[in-house]
C-alpha positions in Angstrom: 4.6 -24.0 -69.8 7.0 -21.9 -72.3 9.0 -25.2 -73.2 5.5 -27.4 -74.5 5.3 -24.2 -76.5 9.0 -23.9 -77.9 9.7 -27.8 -78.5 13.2 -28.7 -78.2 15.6 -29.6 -80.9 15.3 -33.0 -82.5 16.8 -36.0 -80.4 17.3 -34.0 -77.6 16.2 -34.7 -73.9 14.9 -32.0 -71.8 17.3 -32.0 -68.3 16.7 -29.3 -66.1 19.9 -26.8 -65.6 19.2 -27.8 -61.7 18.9 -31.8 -61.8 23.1 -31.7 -61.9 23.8 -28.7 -59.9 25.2 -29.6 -56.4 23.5 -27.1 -54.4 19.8 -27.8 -56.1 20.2 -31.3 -56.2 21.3 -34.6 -53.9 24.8 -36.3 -54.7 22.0 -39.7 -55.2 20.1 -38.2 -58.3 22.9 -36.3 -59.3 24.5 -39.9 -59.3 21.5 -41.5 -60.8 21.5 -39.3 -63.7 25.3 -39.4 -64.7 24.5 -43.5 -65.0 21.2 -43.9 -66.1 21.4 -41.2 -68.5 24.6 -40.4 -69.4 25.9 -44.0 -69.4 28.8 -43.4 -66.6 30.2 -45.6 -64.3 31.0 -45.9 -60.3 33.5 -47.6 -58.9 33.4 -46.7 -55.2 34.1 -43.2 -54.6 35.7 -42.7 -57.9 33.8 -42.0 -61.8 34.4 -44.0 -64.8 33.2 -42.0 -67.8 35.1 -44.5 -70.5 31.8 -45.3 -72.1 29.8 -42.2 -71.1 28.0 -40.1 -73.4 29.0 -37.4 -75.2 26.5 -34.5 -74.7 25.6 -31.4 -76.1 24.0 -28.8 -74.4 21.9 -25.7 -75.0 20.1 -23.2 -73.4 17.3 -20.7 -74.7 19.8 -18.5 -76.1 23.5 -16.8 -76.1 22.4 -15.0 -72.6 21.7 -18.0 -70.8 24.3 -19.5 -68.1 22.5 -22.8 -67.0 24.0 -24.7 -69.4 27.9 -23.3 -68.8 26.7 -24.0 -65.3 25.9 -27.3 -65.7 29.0 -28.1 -68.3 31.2 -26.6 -65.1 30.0 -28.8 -62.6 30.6 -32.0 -65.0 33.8 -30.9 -65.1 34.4 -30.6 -61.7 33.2 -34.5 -61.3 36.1 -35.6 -64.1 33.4 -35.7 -66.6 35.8 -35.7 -70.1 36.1 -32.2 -71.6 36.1 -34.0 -75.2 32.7 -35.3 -74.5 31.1 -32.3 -73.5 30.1 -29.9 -76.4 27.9 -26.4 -76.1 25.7 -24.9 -79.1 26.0 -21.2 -78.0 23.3 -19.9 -79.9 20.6 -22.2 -78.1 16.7 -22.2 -78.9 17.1 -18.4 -80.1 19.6 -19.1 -82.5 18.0 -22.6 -83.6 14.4 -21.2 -84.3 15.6 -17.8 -86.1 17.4 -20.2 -89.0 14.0 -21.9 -89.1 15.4 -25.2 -87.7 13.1 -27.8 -86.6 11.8 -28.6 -83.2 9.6 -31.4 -81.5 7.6 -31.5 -78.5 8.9 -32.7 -75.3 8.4 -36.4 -74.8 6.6 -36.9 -71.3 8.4 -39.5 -68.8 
């Protein structure tokens, strides 16, 4: 697989474009990922993102939309635009400055 071969950048974690995307994925791991790993909160129906993460994502370069994609659909949930940041130039950009990357840990 191309991403074992590219690495990702240091103290990153690998989440598919699709794991938060409402039409690839059900509301319950959608749900399950906005707690478990991006430390927000449900209080019945409604999202408390007080003391959720803030999160930076990237793609594989400038041309790539999965990460506006996902950013968007945050957004629609009442994730916090202050907490969500985007590195436009992704891998490409990262690996022609000769930055470093690391494998992909295995769950």
């Amino acid at each position: 697989e191309w991403l074992a071969r590219s690495g990702i950048i240091p103290g990153a974690i690998h989440l598919p474009w699709n794991r938060l995307h409402p039409a690839q994925a059900d509301a319950e791991s959608i749900a399950e990922t906005l707690t478990l790993q991006f430390g927000a909160s449900r209080t019945a129906v409604l999202w408390n993102f007080e003391n959720a993460r803030t999160l930076v994502f990237y793609c594989n370069g400038p041309w790539c939309g999965q990460s506006p994609t996902n950013i968007k659909q945050l957004l629609a949930l009442g994730y916090p635009a202050h907490k969500l940041k985007w590195y436009r130039g992704g891998m490409q950009a990262w690996k022609s400055l000769g930055l470093t990357t690391v494998p992909v840990a295995k769950r």
